[in-house]
Each structure stands twice: as C-alpha cells, then as structure tokens.
PyMOL CGO cylinders between C-alpha atoms (Angstrom):
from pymol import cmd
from pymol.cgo import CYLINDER

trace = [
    CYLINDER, 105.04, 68.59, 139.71, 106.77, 70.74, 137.02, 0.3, 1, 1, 1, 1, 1, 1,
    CYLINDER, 106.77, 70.74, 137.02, 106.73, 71.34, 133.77, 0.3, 1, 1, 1, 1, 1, 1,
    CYLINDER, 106.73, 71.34, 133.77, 109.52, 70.85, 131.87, 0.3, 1, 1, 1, 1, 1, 1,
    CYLINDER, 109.52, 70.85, 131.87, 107.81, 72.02, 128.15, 0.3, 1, 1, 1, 1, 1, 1,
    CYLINDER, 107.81, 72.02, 128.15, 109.86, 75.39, 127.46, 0.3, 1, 1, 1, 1, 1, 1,
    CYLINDER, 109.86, 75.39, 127.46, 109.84, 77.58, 124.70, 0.3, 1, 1, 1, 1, 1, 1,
    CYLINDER, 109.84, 77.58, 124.70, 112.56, 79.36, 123.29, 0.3, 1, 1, 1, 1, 1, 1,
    CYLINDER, 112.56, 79.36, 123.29, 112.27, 82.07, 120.50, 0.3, 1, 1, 1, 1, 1, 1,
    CYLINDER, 112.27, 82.07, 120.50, 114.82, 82.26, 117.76, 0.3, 1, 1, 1, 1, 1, 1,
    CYLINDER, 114.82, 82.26, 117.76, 115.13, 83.94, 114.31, 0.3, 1, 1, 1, 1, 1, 1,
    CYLINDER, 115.13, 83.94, 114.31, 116.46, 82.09, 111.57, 0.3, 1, 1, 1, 1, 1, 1,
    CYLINDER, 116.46, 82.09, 111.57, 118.05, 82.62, 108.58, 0.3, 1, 1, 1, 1, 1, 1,
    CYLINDER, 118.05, 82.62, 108.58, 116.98, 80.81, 105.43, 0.3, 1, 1, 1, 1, 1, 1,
    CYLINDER, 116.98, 80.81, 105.43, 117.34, 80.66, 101.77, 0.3, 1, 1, 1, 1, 1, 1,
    CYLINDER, 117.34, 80.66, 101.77, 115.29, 78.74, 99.04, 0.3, 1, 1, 1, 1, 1, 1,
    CYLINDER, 115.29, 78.74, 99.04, 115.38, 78.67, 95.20, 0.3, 1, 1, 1, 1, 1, 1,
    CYLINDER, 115.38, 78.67, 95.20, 112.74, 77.66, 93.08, 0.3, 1, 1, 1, 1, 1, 1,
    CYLINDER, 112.74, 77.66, 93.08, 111.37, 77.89, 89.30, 0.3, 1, 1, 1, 1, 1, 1,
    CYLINDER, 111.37, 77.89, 89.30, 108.02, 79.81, 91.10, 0.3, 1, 1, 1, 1, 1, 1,
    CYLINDER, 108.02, 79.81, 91.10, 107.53, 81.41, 94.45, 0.3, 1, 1, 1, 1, 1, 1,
    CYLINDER, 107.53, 81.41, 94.45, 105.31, 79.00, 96.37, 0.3, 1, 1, 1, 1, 1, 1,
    CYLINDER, 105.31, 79.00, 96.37, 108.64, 76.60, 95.39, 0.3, 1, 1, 1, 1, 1, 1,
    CYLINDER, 108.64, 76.60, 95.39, 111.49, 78.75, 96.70, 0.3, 1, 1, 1, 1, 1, 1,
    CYLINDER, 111.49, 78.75, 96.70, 109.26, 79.44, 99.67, 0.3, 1, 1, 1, 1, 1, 1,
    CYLINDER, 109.26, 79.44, 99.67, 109.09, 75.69, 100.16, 0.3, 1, 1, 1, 1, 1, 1,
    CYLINDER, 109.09, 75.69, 100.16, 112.33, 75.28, 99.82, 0.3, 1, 1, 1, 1, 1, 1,
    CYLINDER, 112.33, 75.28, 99.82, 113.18, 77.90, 102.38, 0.3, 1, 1, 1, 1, 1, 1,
    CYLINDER, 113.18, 77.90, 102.38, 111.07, 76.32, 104.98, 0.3, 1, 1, 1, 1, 1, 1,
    CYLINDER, 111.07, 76.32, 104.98, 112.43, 72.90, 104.50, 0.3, 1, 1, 1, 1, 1, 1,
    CYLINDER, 112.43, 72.90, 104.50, 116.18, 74.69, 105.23, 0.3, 1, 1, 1, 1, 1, 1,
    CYLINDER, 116.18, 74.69, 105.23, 114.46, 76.01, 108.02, 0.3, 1, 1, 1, 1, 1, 1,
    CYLINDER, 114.46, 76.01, 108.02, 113.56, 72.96, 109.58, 0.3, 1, 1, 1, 1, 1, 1,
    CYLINDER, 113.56, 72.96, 109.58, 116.70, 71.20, 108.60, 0.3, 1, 1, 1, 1, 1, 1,
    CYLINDER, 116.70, 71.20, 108.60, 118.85, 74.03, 110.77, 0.3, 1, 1, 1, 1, 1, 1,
    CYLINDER, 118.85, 74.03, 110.77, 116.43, 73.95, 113.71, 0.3, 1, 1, 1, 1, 1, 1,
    CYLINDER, 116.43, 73.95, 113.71, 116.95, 69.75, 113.60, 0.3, 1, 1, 1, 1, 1, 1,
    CYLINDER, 116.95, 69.75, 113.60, 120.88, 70.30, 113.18, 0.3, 1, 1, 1, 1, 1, 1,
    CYLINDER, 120.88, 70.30, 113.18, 121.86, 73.47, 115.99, 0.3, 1, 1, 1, 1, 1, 1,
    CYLINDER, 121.86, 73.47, 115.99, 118.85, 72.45, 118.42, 0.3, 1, 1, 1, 1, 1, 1,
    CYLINDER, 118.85, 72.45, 118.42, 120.59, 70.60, 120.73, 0.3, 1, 1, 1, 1, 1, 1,
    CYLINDER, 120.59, 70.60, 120.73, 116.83, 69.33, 123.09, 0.3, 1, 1, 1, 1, 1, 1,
    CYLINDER, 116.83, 69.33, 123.09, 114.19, 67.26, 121.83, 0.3, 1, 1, 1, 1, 1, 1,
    CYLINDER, 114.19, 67.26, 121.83, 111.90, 69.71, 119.79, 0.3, 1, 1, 1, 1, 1, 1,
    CYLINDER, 111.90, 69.71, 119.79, 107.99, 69.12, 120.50, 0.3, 1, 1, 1, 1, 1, 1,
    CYLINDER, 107.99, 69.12, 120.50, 106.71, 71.62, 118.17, 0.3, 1, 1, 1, 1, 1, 1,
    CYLINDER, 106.71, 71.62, 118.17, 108.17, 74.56, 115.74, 0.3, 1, 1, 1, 1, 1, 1,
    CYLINDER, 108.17, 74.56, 115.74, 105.78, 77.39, 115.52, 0.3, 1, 1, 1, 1, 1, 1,
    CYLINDER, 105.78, 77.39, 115.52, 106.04, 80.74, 112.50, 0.3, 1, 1, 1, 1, 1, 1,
    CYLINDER, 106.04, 80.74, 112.50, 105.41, 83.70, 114.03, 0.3, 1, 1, 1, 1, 1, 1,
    CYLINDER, 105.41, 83.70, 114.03, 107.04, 85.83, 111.71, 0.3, 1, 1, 1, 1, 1, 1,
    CYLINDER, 107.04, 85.83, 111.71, 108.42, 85.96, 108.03, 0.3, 1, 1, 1, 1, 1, 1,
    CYLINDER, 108.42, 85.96, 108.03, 110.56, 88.80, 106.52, 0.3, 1, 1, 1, 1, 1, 1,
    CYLINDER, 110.56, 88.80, 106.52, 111.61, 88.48, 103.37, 0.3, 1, 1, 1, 1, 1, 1,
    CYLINDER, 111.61, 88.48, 103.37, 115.04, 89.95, 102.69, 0.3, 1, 1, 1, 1, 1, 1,
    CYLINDER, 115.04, 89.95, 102.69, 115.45, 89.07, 98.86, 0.3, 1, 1, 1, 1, 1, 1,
    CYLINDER, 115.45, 89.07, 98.86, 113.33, 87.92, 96.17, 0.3, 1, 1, 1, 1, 1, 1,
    CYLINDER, 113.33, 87.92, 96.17, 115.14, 87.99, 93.02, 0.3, 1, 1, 1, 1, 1, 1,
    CYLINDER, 115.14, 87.99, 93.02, 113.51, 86.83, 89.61, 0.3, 1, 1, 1, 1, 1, 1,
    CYLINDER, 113.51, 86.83, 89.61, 115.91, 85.77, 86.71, 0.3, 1, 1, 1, 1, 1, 1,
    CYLINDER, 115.91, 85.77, 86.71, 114.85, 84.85, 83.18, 0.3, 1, 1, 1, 1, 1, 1,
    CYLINDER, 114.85, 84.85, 83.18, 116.83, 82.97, 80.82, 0.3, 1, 1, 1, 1, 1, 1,
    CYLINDER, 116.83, 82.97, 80.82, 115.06, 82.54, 77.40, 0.3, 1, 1, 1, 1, 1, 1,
    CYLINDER, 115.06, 82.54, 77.40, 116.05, 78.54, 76.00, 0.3, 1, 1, 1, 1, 1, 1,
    CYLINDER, 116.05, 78.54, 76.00, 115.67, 76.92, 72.63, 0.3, 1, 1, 1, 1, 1, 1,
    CYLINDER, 115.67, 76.92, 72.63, 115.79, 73.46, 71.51, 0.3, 1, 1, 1, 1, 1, 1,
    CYLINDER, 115.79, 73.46, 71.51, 118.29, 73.28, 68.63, 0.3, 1, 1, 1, 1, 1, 1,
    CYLINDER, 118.29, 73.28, 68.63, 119.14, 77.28, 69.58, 0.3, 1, 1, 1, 1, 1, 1,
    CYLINDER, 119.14, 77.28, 69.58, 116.01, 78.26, 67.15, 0.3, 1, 1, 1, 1, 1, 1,
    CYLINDER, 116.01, 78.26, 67.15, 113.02, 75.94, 67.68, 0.3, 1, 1, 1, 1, 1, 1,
    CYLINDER, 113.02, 75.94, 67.68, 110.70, 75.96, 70.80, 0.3, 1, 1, 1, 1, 1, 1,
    CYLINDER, 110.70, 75.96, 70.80, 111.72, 79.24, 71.91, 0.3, 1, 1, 1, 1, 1, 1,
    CYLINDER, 111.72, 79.24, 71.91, 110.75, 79.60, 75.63, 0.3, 1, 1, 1, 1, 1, 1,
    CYLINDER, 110.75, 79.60, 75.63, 111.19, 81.47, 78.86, 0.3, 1, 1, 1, 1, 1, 1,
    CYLINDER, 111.19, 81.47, 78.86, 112.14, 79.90, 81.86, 0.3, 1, 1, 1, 1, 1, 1,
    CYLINDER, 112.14, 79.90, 81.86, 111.89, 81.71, 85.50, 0.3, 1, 1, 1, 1, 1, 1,
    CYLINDER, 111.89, 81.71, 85.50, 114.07, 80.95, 88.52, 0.3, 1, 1, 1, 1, 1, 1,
    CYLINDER, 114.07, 80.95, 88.52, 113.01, 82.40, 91.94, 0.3, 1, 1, 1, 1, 1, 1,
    CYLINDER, 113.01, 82.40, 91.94, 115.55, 83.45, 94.67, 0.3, 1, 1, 1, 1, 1, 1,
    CYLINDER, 115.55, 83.45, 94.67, 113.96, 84.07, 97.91, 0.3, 1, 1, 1, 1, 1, 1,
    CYLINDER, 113.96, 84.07, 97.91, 116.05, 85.15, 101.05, 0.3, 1, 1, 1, 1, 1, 1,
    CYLINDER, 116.05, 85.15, 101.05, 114.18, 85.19, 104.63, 0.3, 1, 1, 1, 1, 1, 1,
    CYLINDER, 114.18, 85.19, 104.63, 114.42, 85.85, 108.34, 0.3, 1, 1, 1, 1, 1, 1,
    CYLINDER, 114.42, 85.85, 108.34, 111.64, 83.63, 109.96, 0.3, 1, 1, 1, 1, 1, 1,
    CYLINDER, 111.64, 83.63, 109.96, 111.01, 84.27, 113.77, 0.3, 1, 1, 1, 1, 1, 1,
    CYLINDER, 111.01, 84.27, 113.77, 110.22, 80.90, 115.38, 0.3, 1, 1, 1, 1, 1, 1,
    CYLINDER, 110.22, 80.90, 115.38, 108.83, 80.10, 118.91, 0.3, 1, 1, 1, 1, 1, 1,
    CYLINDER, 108.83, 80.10, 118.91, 110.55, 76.67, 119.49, 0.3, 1, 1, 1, 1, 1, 1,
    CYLINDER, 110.55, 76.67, 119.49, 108.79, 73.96, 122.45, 0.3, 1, 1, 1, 1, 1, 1,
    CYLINDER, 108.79, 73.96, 122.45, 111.27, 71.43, 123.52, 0.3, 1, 1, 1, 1, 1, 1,
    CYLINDER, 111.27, 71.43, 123.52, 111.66, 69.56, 126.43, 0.3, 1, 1, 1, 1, 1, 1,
    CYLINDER, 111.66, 69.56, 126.43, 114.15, 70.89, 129.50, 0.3, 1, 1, 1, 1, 1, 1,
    CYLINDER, 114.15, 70.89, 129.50, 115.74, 67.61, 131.37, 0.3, 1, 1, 1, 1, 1, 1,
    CYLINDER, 115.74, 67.61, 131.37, 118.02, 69.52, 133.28, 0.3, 1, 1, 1, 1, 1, 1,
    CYLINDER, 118.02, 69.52, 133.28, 115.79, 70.20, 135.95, 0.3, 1, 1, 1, 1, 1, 1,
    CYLINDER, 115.79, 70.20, 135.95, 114.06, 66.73, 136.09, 0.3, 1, 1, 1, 1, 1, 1,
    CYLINDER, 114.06, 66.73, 136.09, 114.32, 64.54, 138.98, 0.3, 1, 1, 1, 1, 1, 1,
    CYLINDER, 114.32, 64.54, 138.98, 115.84, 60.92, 138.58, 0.3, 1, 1, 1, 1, 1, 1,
]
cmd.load_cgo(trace, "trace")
C-alpha cells in the first residue's frame, strides 16, 4: 500500500497592514492562507512555516485632532511585506487505485 500524503514546498508572497506589528503580521498570514486555499489546486492536510523574510516594514504616523485642536493624538499604521517559505501536505489522487 502507498502513500499518497505529499509535500510540496512553496514560497509565498504576502502583504498585511495593521495599526501595530503583531496586527499587520496577522494580517499577512491570513493572506497567506487565503492564496494557498485559492492557487492550491489538492486537498491541503496541513500548511507548515518554515521560513519568514520580511521584505518591508514601513511605519507611518499621522498626528489627528478632534475639532483640528482638541485631543491631539498620534496614530501608527504598520506596513509589513513578506516572503514566507511553506512546506505544504496534501493529498496526491492521481496515483490511487479505483
């Protein structure tokens, strides 16, 4: 009897945007999943990280007001860009007998 479990290693992609980092990291991941679910053409078993480079983190503050004067605050926005390596287990049909 064979196995038909297979693994296939991909890098993907992925952008996420957040007002802190563990947010735009989220966000990332959840894009991440979302592509794997939408180009993955086999029924996934199991999505495994084995590797995150982040391209791009970009900060950007924006100071806001209520009224233009009162409650004078700044707010952050987080842009992360990353390549995440994933080892991918699906199950192979093609070889399976009927």
């Amino acid at each position: 009897m064979s196995s038909h479990l297979k693994t296939d290693i991909q890098w993907v992609e992925v952008s996420g945007k957040g007002e802190t980092k563990h947010q735009a990291i989220e966000q990332a991941f959840k894009e991440m999943r979302k592509k794997v679910g939408a180009e993955f053409s086999k029924p996934v078993v199991a999505i495994r990280t084995d590797d995150v480079v982040l391209t791009q983190v970009v900060k950007e503050e924006r100071e806001e007001a209520f009224l233009f004067f009162f409650m004078k605050r700044i707010r952050e926005t987080w842009n992360i860009q990353a390549k995440i390596k994933l080892s991918i287990d699906y199950v192979d049909f093609d070889g399976s007998e009927k």
